[in-house]
MIBA-495487 format. One record per residue: chain; x, z, y of N, C-alpha, C in turn. Coordinates in steps of 0.001 Angstrom, whole numbers, plus 500000, padded with zeros to 6 digits. Example, Ala and Ser with C-alpha at 12.3 -4.5 7.8 and 13.67 -1.06 7.14 Angstrom:
// MIBA-495487
<marpa cadena="A" n_x="513190" n_z="507800" n_y="494310" ca_x="512300" ca_z="507800" ca_y="495500" c_x="513200" c_z="507800" c_y="496700"/>
<marpa cadena="A" n_x="512850" n_z="507080" n_y="497750" ca_x="513670" ca_z="507140" ca_y="498940" c_x="512900" c_z="507870" c_y="500030"/>
***
This chain:
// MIBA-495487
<marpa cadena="A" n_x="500821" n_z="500000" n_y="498810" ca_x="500000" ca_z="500000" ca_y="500000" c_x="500872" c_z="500000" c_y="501263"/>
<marpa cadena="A" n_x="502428" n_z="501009" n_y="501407" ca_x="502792" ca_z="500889" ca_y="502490" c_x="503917" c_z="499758" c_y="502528"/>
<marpa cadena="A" n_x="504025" n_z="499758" n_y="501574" ca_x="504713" ca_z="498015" ca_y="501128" c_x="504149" c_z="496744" c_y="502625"/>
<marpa cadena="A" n_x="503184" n_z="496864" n_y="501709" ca_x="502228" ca_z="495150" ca_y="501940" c_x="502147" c_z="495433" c_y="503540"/>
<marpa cadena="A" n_x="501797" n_z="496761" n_y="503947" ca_x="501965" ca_z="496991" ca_y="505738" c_x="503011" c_z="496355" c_y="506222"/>
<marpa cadena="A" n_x="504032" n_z="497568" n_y="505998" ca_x="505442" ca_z="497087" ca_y="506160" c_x="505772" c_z="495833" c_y="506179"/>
<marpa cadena="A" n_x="505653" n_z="495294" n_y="505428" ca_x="505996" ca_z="493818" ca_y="504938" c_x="505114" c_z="492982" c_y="505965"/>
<marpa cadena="A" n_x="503785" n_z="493244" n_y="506632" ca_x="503300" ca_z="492760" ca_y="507452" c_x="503781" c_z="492731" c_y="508966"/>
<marpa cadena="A" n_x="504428" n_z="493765" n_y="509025" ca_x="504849" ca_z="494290" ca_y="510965" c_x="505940" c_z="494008" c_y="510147"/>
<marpa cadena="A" n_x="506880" n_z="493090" n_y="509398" ca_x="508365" ca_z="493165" ca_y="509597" c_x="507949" c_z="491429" c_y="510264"/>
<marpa cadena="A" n_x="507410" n_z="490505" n_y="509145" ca_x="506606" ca_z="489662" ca_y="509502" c_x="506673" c_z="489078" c_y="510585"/>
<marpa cadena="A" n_x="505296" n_z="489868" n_y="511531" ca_x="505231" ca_z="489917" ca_y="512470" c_x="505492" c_z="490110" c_y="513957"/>
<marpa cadena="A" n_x="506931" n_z="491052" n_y="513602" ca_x="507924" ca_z="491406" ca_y="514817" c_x="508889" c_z="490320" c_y="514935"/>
<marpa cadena="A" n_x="509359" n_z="489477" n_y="513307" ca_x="509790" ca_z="488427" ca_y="513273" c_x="509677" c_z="487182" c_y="514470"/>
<marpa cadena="A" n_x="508101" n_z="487023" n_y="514386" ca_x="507339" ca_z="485881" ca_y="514804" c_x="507519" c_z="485804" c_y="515859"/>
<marpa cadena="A" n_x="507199" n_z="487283" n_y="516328" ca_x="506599" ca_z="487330" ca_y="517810" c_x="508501" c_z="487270" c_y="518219"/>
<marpa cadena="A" n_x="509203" n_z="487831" n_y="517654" ca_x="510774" ca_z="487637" ca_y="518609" c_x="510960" c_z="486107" c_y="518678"/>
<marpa cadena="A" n_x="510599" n_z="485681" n_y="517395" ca_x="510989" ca_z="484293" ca_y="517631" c_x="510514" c_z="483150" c_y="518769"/>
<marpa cadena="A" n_x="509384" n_z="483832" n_y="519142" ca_x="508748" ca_z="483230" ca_y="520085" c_x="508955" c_z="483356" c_y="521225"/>
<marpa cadena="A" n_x="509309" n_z="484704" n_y="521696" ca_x="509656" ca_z="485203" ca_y="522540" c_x="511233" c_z="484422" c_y="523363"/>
<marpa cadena="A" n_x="512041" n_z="484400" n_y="522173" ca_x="513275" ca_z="483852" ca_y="521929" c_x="512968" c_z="482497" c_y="522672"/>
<marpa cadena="A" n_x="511854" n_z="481537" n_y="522115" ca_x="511832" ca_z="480031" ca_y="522331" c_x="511250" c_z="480383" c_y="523933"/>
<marpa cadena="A" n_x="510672" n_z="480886" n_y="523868" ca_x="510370" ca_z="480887" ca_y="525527" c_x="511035" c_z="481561" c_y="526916"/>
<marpa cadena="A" n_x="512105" n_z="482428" n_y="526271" ca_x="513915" ca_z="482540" ca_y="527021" c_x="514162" c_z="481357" c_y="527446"/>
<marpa cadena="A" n_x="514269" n_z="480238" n_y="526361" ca_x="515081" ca_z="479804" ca_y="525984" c_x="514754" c_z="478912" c_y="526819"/>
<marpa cadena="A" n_x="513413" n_z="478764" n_y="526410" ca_x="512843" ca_z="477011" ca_y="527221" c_x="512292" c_z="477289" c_y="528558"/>
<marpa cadena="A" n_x="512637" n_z="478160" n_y="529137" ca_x="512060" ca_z="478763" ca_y="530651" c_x="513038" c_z="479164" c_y="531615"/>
<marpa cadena="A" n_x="513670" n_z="480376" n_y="531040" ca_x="514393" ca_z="481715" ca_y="531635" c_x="516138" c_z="480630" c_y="531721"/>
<marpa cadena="A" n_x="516234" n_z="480007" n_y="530297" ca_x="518249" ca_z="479909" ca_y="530822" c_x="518425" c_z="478654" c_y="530785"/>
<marpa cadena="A" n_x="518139" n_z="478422" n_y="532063" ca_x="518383" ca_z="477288" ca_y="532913" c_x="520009" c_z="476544" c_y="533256"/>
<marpa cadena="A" n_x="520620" n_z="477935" n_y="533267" ca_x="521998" ca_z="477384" ca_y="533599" c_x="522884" c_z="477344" c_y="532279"/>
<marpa cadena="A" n_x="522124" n_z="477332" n_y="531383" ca_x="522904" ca_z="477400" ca_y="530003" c_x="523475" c_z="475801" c_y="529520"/>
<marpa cadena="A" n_x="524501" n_z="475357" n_y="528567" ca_x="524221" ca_z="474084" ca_y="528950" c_x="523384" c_z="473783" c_y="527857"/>
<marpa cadena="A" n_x="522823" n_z="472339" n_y="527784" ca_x="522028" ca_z="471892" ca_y="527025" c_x="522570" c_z="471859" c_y="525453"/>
<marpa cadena="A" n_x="523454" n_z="471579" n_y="524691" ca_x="523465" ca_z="472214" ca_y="523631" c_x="523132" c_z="473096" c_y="523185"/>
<marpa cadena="A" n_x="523803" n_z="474715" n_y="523669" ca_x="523230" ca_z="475675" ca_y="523414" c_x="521964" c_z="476017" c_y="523559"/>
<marpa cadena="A" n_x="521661" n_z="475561" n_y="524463" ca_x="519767" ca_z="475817" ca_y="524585" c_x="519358" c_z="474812" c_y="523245"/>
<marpa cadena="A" n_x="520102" n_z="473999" n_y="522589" ca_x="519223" ca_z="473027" ca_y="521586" c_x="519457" c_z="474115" c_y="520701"/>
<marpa cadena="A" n_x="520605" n_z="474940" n_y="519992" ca_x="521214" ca_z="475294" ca_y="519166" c_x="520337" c_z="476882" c_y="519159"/>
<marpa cadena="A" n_x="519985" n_z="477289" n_y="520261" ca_x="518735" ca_z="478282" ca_y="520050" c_x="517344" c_z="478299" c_y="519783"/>
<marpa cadena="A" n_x="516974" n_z="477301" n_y="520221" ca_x="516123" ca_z="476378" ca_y="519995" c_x="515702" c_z="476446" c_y="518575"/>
<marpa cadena="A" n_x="516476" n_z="475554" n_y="517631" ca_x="516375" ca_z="475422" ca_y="516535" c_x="516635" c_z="476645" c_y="515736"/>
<marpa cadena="A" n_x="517519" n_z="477750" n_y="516126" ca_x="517209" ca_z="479190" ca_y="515315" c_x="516341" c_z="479531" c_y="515955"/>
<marpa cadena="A" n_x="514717" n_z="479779" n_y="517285" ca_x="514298" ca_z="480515" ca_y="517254" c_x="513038" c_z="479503" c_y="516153"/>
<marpa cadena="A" n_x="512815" n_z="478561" n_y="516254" ca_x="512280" ca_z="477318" ca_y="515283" c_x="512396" c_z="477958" c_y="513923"/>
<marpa cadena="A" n_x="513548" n_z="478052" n_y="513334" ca_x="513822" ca_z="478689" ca_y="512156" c_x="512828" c_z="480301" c_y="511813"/>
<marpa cadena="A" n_x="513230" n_z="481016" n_y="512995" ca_x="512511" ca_z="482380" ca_y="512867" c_x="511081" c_z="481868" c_y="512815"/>
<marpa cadena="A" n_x="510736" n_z="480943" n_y="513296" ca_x="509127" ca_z="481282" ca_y="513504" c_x="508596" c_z="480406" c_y="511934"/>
<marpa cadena="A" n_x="509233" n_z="479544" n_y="511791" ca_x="509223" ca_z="478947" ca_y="510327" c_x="509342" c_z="479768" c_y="508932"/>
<marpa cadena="A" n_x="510152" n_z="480931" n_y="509393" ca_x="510475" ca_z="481701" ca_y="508115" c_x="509391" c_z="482850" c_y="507993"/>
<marpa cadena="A" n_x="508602" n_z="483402" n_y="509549" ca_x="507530" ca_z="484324" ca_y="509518" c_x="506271" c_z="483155" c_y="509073"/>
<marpa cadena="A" n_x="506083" n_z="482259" n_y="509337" ca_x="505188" ca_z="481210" ca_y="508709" c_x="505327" c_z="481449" c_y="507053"/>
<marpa cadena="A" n_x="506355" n_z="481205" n_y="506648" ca_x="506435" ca_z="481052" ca_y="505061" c_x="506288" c_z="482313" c_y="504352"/>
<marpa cadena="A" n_x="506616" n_z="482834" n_y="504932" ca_x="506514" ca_z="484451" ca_y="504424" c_x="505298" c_z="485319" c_y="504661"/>
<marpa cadena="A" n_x="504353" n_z="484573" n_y="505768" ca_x="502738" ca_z="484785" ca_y="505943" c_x="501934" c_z="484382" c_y="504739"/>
<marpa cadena="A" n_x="502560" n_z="483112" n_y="504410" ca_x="501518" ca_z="482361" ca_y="503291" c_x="501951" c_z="482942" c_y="501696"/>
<marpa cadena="A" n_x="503059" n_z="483218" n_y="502074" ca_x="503432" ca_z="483946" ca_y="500264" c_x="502646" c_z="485502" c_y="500170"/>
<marpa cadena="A" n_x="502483" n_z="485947" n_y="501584" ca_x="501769" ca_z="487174" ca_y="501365" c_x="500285" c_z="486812" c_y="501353"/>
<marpa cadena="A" n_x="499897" n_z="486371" n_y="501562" ca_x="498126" ca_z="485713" ca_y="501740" c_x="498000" c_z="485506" c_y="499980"/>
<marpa cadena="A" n_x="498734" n_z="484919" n_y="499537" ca_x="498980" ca_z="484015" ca_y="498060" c_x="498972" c_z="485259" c_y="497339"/>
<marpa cadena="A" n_x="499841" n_z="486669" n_y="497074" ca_x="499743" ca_z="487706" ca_y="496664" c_x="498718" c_z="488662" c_y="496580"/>
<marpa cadena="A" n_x="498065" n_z="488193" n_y="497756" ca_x="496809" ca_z="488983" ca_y="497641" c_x="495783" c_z="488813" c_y="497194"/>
<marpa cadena="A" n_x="495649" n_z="487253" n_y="496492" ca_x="494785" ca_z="486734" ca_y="496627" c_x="494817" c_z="486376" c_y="494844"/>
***
């Protein structure tokens, strides 16, 4: 029971950083150069991809 929680708010703190992250990224650092803004980019992409996959394997478990 405190598993499947847990496992939900780890999840979810995931997501939401990752998002958070892409919108630093694509807003806030302007003077960064454009590589690096691609190269964060695509890891905060990754984070939000990996709380995606890891949403649906828990949905699938429960089910």
């Amino acid at each position: 029971m405190w598993t499947r929680g847990l496992n939900w708010a780890a999840v979810t703190l995931v997501a939401v950083f990752g998002m958070l992250w892409l919108g630093v990224v694509v807003f806030a650092a302007t003077t960064t150069p454009g590589w690096l803004r691609a190269v964060q980019v695509v890891f905060s992409v990754c984070l939000i991809g990996w709380a995606a996959r890891r949403s649906l394997s828990l949905i699938k478990a429960v089910t």
